[in-house]
Structure formats: structure tokens, C-alpha cells
C-alpha positions in Angstrom: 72.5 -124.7 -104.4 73.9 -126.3 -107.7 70.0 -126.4 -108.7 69.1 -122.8 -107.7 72.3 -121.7 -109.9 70.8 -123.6 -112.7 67.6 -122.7 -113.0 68.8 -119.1 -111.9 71.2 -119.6 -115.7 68.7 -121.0 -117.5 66.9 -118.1 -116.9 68.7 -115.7 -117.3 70.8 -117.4 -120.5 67.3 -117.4 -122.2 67.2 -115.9 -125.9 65.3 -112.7 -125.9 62.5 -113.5 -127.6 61.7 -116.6 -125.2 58.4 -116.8 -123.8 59.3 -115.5 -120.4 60.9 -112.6 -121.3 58.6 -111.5 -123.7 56.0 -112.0 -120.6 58.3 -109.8 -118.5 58.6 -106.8 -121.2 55.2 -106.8 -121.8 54.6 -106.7 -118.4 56.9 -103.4 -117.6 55.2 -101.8 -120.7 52.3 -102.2 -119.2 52.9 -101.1 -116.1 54.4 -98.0 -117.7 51.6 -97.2 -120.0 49.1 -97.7 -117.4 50.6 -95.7 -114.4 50.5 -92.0 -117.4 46.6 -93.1 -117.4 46.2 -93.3 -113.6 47.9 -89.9 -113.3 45.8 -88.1 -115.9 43.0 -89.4 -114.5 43.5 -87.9 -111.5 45.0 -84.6 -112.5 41.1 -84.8 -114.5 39.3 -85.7 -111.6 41.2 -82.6 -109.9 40.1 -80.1 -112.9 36.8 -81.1 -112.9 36.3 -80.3 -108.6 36.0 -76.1 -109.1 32.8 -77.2 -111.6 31.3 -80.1 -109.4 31.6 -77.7 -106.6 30.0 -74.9 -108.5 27.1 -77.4 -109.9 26.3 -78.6 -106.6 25.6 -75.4 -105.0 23.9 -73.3 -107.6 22.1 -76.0 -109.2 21.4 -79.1 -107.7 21.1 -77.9 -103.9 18.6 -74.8 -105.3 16.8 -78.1 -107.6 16.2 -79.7 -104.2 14.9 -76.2 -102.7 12.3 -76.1 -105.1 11.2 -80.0 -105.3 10.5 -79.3 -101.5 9.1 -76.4 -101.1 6.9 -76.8 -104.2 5.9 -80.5 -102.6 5.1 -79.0 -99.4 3.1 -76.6 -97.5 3.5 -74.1 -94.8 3.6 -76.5 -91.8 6.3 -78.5 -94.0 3.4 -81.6 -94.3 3.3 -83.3 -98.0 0.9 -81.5 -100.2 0.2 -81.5 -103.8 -2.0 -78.6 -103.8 1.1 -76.1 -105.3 1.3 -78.1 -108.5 -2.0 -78.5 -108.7 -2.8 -74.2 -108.8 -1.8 -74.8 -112.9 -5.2 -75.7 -113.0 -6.5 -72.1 -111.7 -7.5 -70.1 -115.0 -5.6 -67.2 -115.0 -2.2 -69.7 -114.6 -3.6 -72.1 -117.5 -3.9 -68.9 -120.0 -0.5 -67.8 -118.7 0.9 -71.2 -118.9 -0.7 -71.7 -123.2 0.3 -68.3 -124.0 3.9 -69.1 -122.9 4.2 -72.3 -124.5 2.7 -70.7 -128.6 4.9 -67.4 -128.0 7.8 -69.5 -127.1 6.8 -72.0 -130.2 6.4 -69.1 -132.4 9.7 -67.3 -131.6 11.2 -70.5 -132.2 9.8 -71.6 -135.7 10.9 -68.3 -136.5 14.6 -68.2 -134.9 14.8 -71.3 -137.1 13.3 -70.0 -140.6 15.9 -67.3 -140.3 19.0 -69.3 -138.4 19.3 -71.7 -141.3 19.8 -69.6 -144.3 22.2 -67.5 -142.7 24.1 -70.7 -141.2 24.3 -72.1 -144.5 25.7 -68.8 -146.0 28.3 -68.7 -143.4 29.6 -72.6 -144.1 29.8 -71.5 -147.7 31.8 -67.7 -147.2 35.7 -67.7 -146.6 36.6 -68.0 -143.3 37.8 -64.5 -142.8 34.1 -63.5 -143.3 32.9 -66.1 -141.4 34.7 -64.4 -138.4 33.4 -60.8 -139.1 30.5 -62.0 -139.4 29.8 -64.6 -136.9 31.7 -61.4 -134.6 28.6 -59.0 -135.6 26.3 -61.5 -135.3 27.7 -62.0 -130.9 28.5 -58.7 -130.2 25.2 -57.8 -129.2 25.8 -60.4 -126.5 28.2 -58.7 -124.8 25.4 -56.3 -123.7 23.5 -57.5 -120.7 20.7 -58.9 -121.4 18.3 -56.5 -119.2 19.8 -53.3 -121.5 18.9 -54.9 -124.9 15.9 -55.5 -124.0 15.3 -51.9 -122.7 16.6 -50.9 -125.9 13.9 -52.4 -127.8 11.2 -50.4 -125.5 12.6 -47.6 -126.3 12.6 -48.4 -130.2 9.5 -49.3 -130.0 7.5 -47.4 -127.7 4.7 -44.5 -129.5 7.1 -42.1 -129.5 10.2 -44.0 -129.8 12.7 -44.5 -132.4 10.8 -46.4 -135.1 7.7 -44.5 -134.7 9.7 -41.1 -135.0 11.7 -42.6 -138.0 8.0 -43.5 -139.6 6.7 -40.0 -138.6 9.9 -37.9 -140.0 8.9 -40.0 -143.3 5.1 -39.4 -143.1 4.2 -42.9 -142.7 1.5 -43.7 -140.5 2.9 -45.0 -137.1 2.5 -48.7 -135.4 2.0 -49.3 -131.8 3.8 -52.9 -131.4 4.3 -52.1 -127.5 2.4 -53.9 -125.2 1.8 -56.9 -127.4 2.5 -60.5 -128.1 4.4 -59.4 -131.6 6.6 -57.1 -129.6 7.3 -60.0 -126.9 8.2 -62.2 -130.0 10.5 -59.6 -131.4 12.0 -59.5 -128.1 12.3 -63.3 -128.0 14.0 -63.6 -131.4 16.5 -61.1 -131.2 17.9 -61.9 -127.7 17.9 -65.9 -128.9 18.4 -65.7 -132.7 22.3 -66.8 -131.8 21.8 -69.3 -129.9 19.7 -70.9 -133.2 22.5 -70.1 -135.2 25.6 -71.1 -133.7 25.2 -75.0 -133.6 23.6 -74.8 -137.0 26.5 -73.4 -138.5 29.0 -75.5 -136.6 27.3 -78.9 -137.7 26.7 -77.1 -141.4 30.5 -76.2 -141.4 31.1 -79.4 -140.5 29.8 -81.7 -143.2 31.8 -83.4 -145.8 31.4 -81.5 -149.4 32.3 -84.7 -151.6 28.9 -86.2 -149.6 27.0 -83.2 -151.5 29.6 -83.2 -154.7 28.3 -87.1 -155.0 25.0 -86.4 -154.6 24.7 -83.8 -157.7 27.0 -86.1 -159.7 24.6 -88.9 -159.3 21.5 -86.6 -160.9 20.3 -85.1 -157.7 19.0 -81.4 -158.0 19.6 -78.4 -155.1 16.3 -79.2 -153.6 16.9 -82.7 -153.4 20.6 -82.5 -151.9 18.6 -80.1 -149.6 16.1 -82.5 -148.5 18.0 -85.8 -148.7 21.4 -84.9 -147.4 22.0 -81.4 -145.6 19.0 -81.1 -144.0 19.0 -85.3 -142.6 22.6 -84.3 -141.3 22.7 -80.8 -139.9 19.3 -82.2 -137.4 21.5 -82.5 -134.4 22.6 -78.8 -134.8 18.6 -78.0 -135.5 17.9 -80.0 -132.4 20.1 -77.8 -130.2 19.3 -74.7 -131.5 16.0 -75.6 -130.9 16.5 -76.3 -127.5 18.8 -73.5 -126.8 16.1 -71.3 -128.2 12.5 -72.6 -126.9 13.3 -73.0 -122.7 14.9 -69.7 -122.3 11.9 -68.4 -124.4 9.1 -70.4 -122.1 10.7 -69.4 -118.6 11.3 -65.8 -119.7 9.6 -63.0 -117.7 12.3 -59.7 -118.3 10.7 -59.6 -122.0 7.1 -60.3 -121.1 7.6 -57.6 -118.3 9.7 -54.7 -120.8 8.2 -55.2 -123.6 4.4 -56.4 -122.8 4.0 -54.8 -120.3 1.4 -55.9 -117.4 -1.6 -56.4 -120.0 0.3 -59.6 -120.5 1.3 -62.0 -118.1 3.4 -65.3 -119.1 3.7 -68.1 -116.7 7.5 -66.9 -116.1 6.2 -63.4 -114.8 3.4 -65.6 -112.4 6.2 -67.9 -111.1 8.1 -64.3 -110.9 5.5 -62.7 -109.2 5.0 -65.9 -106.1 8.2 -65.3 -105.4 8.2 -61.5 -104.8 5.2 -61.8 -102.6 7.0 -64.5 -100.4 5.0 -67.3 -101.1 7.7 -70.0 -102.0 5.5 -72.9 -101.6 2.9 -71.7 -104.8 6.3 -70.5 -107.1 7.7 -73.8 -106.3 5.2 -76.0 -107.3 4.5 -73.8 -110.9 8.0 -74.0 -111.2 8.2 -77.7 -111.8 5.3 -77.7 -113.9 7.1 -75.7 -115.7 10.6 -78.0 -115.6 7.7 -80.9 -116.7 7.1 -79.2 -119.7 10.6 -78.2 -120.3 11.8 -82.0 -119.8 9.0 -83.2 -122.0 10.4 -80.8 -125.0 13.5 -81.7 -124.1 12.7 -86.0 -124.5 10.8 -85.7 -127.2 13.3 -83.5 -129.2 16.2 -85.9 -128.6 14.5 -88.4 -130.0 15.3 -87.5 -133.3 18.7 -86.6 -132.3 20.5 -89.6 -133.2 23.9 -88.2 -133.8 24.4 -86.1 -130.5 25.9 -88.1 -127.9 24.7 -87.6 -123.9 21.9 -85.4 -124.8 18.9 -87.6 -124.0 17.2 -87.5 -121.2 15.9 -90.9 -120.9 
């Protein structure tokens, strides 16, 4: 007993900054800085069920819908021959004239995104929000109307063609073409070129570009050598954002061109509305091929942009 009182003394009688004790305090602070991270973990884990749910049933289960009915046929036997109708003709030139309308309308989103990004990172921000407000409040139209407003602007006898008459300027008939498709294209995805360009251009450090022109470097090479090398992830996204809506599109194809011309979204569009899951399917992940490939090859000259690579 004499020896359990002892030791029991000697530790306790210890100074405070004694080996043991200092073991014991760091051990409580541990325990007490962990057990805050185990419970916000949770709480995260908790937040984050309403979207896992919501994923899993409208885009992974409706992913596996489509991997199996595009790999199989009507008796539900293993088949390849739904990917392989790409190669039918009509589907190739539907499938080409997607991808340069959708390359097009993206080149262009970008040659006028940029300029007017870089304007906005330069204005006050109290412009910056009227502007950036004008810019989305188109969005807050659906979709399907905007695009019907643009057939009626510029049908024969629509609004730009009356404009053009009441100013006795010979009329143009963009209706029914690839131009008016592309016009359709760029305005219902100019924002989404915009928006991360401005937000990575609003974003860079000015005493990067004040040191630039201090050590001898003109505009065009501040341009070339710093902007432009640091405002790629935001180009990389706005590209993204804007070229696979733009390929999978049908509603513009269909409003504004018409049924003289048919992109690969309006075929895929059109398997579907007869019934024939198996053939939509199966041009459907052609379809995701091509988008997946963009969508690779593009993030490989992301470097900045963490979790957006595909492989």
C-alpha cells in the first residue's frame, strides 16, 4: 500500500511541465480537437444525402438505362449493332454537322466572351453587377421561349426583316439555316463563356501585370505572356460549358432550322419519339464518346483547375 501511495504522490507531485503531464494535456487536446472534426464530418456527410440521392436517381440510374439499352437488343441479348448505326450516312452527316456548328458557335462565344470579361474585371464593381445582371437576365426566360423568340425575329416576315423593309433595305432570309442555328447557339450559351472568364480574370493579381509593364513588357505581350497563360482554366470551362450543350442540342436545330436540317441531337431526339430505345441508346453514347473525348483532351491543358479531369 505504502508503494501504491508513492508512486500515486510522485505522480501527482510532478511539476507541470513533466513529461507525463505534458503527454496527458496533449492527449485531452487532442481528443477535444478531434471529436469537433468527427461531428462536422458527419453533419457533412448528412448535407450532402438530399444531392447523392438526387444524383443517383436522375443521373447515374438513367446512365445505366442507356449503357443497357444502347448495348442490347430487343430480346435483351448483347449487341453492338446500336452503336454501330453512326456509321449509316444520314447519322454520320448529322453527327459532322453537329460537331463544326457546335465548334463554330464556340470559337465564336469565345472571340466575344473574352473582351467583354476583361472589360468587366477592369469597371467598378457597381457596374460589374448591372452589367453582369443584363448580361443573366435573359436566363431567367426558359429556354424553349428564347429560342422561339428568335424565330419570330427572324422569320421572312418577322421583326428584322420588317425593321429592314420599313428602312428600304433589302431583306435576308437567315431561317432555316446553319447561320440561324449558330445564332441560336451563341446567344442561349454566350453566358456560360463568360462567367468563368470573368471570374478567373477578376481574379488575377494586378501587381503580376503592374511587374510585367515595369520590366519593358508592352500590352500585347502582358496579353500573351501573362493574362492569357492564367485566365486558361476559366477559357477551359467556358469552353466546356459552351461546346456539349451546343453538340447535344436539338430545340435550336428543330426552332430555328427547321427540318431541312437535322443534327445528331434531333436523330437521337427522333429514336426516342418513335419508341425505339435500343437505336437512341446506342447514338447516345457515341455521342457521350465524343463529349468525353472533348472533355479529356481540354483538361489537359487545364493545369490549374482541380477535379476536372477525366482521366
Amino acid at each position: 500500500m505504502n508503494i501504491l501511495f508513492n508512486v500515486k504522490n510522485n505522480t501527482t507531485n510532478q511539476p507541470a511541465d513533466s513529461p507525463v503531464i505534458n503527454r496527458r494535456y496533449h492527449k485531452s487536446e487532442k481528443d477535444r480537437d478531434h471529436a469537433p472534426k468527427i461531428g462536422k464530418s458527419n453533419h457533412m456527410k448528412l448535407l450532402s444525402f438530399p444531392y447523392i440521392l438526387w444524383m443517383t436517381g436522375f443521373i447515374i440510374i438513367p446512365l445505366l438505362m442507356i449503357l443497357y439499352y444502347g448495348l442490347s437488343d430487343n430480346n435483351n441479348q448483347f449487341t453492338l449493332d446500336n452503336i454501330a448505326l453512326i456509321t449509316d450516312p444520314i447519322n454520320q452527316k448529322a453527327l459532322l454537322l453537329a460537331l463544326e456548328l457546335s465548334i463554330i458557335s464556340t470559337v465564336i462565344c469565345l472571340l466575344l466572351a473574352y473582351p467583354l470579361a476583361m472589360i468587366l474585371s477592369k469597371s467598378s464593381k457597381n457596374s460589374n453587377n448591372f452589367i453582369v445582371l443584363i448580361m443573366i437576365l435573359p436566363m431567367w426566360m426558359n429556354f424553349l421561349l428564347r429560342t422561339i423568340a428568335w424565330q419570330n425575329i427572324l422569320e421572312k416576315t418577322g421583326t428584322l426583316n420588317s425593321i429592314l423593309t420599313f428602312l428600304h433595305l433589302p431583306t435576308v432570309n437567315i431561317i432555316n439555316t446553319p447561320a440561324a442555328i449558330i445564332l441560336g447557339m451563341v446567344y442561349n450559351f454566350l453566358p456560360f463563356m463568360i462567367l468563368p472568364i470573368y471570374n478567373v480574370l477578376s481574379k488575377l493579381d494586378v501587381d503580376v501585370i503592374n511587374a510585367a509593364r515595369d520590366l519593358g513588357a508592352n500590352s500585347f505581350q502582358t496579353f500573351g505572356k501573362i493574362i492569357l497563360p492564367l485566365s486558361i482554366p476559366g477559357v477551359i470551362s467556358g469552353i466546356t460549358m459552351v461546346f456539349v450543350p451546343a453538340l447535344t442540342t436539338f430545340v435550336i436545330s428543330t426552332i430555328l432550322g427547321g427540318s431541312k436540317i437535322v443534327l445528331i441531337g434531333n436523330v437521337i431526339e427522333q429514336q426516342f419519339r418513335l419508341g425505339n430505345w435500343h437505336a437512341g441508346s446506342g447514338l447516345s453514347l457515341v455521342l457521350m464518346v465524343f463529349i468525353l473525348l472533348s472533355m479529356a483532351i481540354l483538361s489537359k491543358y487545364d493545369k490549374e483547375s482541380e477535379g476536372s479531369r477525366i482521366w
